[in-house]
N, C-alpha and C positions, 0 to 999 in steps of 0.2 A: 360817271359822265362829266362831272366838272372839275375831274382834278388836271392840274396844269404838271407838264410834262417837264418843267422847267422845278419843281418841289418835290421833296422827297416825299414817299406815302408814310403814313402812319401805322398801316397794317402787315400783322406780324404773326405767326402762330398762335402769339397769345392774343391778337383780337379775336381770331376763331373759338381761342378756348375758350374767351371771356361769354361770346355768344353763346357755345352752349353751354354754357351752365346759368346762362340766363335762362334761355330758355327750359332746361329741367329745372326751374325755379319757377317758372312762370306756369307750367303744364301743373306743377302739385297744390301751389296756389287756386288756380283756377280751376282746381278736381272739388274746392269746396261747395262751390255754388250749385254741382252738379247734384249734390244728394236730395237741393230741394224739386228739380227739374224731375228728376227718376220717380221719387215718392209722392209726385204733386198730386195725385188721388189719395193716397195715406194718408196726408195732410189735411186734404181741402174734406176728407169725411170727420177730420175733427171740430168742422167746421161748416155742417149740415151741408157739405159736399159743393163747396161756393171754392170753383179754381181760381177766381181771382186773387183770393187772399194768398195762397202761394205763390202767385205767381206776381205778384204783387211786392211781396219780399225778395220775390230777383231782381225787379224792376226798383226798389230801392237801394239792393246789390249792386246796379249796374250805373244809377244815379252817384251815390255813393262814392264808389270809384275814381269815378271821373269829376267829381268835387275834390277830393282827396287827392288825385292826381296833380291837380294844379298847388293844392298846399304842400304838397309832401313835392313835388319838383323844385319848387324854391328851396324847403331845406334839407335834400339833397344836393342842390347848388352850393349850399355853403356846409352842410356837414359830413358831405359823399352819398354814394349810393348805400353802401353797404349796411350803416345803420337806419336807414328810411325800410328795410327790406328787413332785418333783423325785428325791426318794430312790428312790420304787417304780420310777420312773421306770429308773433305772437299776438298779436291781436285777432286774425283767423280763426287762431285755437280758441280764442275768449267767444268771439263769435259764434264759433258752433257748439261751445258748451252754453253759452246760454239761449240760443235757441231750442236745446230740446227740452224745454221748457215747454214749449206749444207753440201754436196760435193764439192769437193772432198779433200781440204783443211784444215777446221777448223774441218770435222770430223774424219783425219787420226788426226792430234795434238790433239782434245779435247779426243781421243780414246788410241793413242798411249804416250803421254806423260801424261796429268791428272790423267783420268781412271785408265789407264795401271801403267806407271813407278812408280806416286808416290802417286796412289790411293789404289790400290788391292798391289802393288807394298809392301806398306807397311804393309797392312792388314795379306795377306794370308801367304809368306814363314817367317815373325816372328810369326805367329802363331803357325805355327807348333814345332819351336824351341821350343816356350814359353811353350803349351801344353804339348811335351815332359816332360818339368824339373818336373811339375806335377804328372806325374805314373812312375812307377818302374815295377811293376808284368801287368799291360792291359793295357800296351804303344799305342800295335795294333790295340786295340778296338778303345782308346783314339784319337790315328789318324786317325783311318777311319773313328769315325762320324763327327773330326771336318773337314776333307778332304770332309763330304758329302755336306756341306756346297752349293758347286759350282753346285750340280745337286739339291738341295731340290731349288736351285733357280731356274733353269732347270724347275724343276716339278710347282713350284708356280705361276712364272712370266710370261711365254707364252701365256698361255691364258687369264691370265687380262690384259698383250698388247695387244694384239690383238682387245679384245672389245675398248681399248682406242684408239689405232690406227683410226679402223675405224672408231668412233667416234666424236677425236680429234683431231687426224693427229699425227705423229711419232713423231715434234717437241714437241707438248704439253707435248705428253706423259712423253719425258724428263726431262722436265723442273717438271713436277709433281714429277717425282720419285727422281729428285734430291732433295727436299722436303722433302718425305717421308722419305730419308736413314739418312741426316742428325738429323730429328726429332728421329728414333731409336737408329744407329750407336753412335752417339755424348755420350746420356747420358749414354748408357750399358759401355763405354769402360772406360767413367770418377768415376764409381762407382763400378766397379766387380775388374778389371785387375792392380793386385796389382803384384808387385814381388814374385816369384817362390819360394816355399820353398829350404833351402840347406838341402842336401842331404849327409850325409856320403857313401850310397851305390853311390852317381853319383861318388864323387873323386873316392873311392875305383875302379868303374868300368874305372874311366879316367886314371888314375897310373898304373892299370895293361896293357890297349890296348896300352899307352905309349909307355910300355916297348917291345911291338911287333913291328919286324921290318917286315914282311910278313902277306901277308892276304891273307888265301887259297893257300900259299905256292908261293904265284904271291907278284909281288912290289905292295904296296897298291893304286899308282893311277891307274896301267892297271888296279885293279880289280876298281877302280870307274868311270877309262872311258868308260870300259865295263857298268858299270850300267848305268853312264850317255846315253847312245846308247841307251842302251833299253829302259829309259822311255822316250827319245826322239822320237825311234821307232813306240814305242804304241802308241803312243800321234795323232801321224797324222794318222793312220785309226779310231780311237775315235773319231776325231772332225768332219770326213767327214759328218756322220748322222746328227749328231747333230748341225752344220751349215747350211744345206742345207734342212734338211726333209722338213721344210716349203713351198721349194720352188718346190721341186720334185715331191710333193703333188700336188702343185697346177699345174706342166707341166700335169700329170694326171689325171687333173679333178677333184681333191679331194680340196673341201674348204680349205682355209689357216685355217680357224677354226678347222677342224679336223686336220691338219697339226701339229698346234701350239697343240693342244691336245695328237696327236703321240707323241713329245718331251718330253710333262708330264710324259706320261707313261712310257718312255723311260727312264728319269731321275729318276720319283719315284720308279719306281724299279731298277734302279741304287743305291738311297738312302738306299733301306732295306737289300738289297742282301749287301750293302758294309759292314755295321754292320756282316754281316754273316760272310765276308771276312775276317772282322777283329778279330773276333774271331778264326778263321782257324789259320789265322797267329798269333795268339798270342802259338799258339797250333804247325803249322810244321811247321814256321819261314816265313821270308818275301821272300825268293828267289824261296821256291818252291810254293807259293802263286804265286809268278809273273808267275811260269810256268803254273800253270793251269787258269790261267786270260788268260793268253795271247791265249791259245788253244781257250779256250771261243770265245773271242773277234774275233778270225780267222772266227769262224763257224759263227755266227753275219752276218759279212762281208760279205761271201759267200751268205747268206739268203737273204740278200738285193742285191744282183744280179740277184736271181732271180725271187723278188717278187715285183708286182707290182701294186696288187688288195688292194681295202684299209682294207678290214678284214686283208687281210695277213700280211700287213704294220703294223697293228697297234701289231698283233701277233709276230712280226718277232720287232720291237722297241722292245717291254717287253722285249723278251730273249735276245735281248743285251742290253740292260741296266742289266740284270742281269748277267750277265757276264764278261764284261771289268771293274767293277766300282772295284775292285781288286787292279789292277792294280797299279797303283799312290800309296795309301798309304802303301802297300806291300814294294814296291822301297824302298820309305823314312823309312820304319820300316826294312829292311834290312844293312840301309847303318849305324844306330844305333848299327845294332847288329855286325857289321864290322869294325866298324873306335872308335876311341876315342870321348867320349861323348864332348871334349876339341876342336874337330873338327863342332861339328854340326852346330857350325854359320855359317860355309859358305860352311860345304858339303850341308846340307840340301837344302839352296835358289837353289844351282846350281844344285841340281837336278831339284828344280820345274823350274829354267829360262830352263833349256833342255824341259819339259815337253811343258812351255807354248810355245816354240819356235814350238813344235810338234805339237799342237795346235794350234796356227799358220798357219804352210807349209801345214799341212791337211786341213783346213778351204779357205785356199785361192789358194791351189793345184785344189782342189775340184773345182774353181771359173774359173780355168782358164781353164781346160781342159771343163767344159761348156761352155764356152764364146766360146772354138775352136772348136768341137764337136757339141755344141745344145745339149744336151742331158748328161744325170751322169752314162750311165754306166762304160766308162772311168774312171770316178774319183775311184767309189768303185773296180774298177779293180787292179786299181793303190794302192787302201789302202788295199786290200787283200794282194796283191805282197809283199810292205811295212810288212805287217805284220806276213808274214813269215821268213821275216829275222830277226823279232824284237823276234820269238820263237826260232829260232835258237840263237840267243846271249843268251837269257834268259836259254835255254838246256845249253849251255857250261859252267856258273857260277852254273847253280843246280847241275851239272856232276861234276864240283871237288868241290864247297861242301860235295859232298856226296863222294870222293874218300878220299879227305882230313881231314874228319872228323875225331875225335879221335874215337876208336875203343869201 
């Protein structure tokens, strides 16, 4: 959308390569968090059957992160992408070996510090910087597939935990996939992820947002704590499904198998519909992208209150997943098209550490209002609510974009 016709683009075959193989770096990464999601009753019966405490440990997973994200985007800034990713890399693996350890201890730290702070920590918010410096004219594109990273794992991983699980037991599982990611992750990032090309159109677009001292006619951090809001907002009814289907499935009578199944289809068409997204927004920009996610993801919400049959379930997953997976990269492609390119090391992370924090208090909001209840209708109640406010901030940044815009 913003590149100027008078500068050459920066994008080349190899920004596409460099994209996926982020993104198959991003989908194996983010397969680890998934073994505690699948097993979260295996878990939480170590634990006289209290789901919070698992889900608890995502929610410090998803904190984590996004703390991590911001440290590990500075040094990436100065020591590349490649070694910040090489580190998560193995810290991941440290992660899920010490978590099968148990509850409730070594798998809030092997979750919330390995995993989280300085495993994906490292991984996912300097990817998205790194990726960026790579496109000029399908930025949007560019970040929604490598953003889908976290749901193609979604779609992959559930159900081959599952079979291991019940097979192996949730530890093995672990200790296997910790295996697995270092064997892929390690060599992809030591041979693809080289330094970003320089860009004359990046400076040119950094020197001109420089010189703005307003953004939308507003001081530019109200307009970035308003964003930060929203994709903090979205974040916690987004995660409520997607932590718990497995488990809501089975208060129902519905197999953990068809459960873990629900999630695939949930995520994979999260993953396709996102590519859609991202094309929309490379087309009517990131903010009114978040506005029709966000209406999306409301209606989602609503549907899972009131369905409970497993046709309908698995009916009623697809269309949200096709619907909120928007959302996220939209944010991060907005805050581009707003701030100085000068800024993105540390606007960027601190959009995803709001994200994953969202992530988070909906994953483990979700946890407790079961634990005091018995039951989820509460939680999605609570993530409908949630999500009206998160359409409403989202309406008041598309409203004066649209009144502020030049004529």
């Amino acid at each position: 959308m913003l590149q100027s016709a008078s500068l050459p683009s920066v994008e080349t075959r190899t920004s596409w390569l460099v994209a996926s193989v982020a993104l198959t770096i991003m989908a194996v990464a983010f397969g680890a968090p998934w073994i505690t999601v699948v097993a979260l009753k295996d878990i939480a019966a170590e634990v006289d059957g209290a789901r919070s405490v698992p889900a608890f440990a995502g929610a410090l997973m998803w904190v984590g992160s996004g703390l991590g994200g911001i440290l590990m985007g500075r040094v990436a800034e100065r020591i590349g992408v490649r070694w910040t990713v090489l580190c998560g890399a193995v810290m991941i693996a440290v992660g899920l070996t010490l978590s099968t350890r148990g509850p409730p201890w070594p798998l809030y730290v092997g979750h919330g510090l390995f995993i989280g702070l300085i495993g994906i920590g490292g991984i996912n918010a300097p990817f998205y910087v790194y990726v960026s410096q790579w496109f000029d004219r399908r930025r949007g594109s560019a970040l929604a597939l490598i953003s889908s990273g976290a749901y193609l794992a979604g779609t992959i991983w559930p159900p081959i935990f599952g079979r291991l699980i019940a097979q192996a037991g949730w530890r093995h599982t672990m200790l296997y996939f910790a295996v697995f990611e270092l064997v892929v992750i390690v060599p992809a990032a030591a041979i693809v992820l080289r330094p970003p090309p320089a860009s004359s159109h990046h400076t040119a677009l950094a020197r001109a947002a420089d010189g703005e001292k307003a953004v939308m006619g507003w001081p530019p951090n109200f307009v970035f704590a308003l964003m930060a809001s929203a994709i903090f907002t979205c974040c916690i009814p987004m995660s409520m499904p997607q932590a718990h289907l497995v488990a809501f499935c089975s208060d129902l009578g519905i197999s953990p198998a068809h459960g873990a199944a629900m999630v695939s289809l949930l995520l994979g068409a999260a993953f396709f519909s996102r590519q859609a997204w991202g094309a929309i927004s490379d087309r009517i920009g990131g903010l009114y992208t978040m506005l029709a996610g966000s209406a999306c993801q409301a209606l989602g919400m609503m549907a899972f209150l009131l369905t409970q049959d497993e046709v309908g379930l698995f009916t009623v997953a697809g269309l949200f997943g096709l619907g909120f997976s928007g959302l996220v990269p939209a944010n991060i492609l907005a805050s581009r098209e707003l701030f100085p390119v000068s800024e993105a090391y540390w606007r960027m992370p601190t959009l995803l550490l709001c994200s994953g924090t969202g992530m988070a208090s909906g994953g483990w909001i979700a946890g407790l209002l079961y634990d005091h209840f018995g039951y989820y209708a509460p939680a999605f109640a609570t993530g409908l609510g949630v999500n009206l406010i998160n359409l409403s901030i989202i309406g008041t940044l598309a409203f004066r974009r649209r009144v502020t815009a030049p004529a």
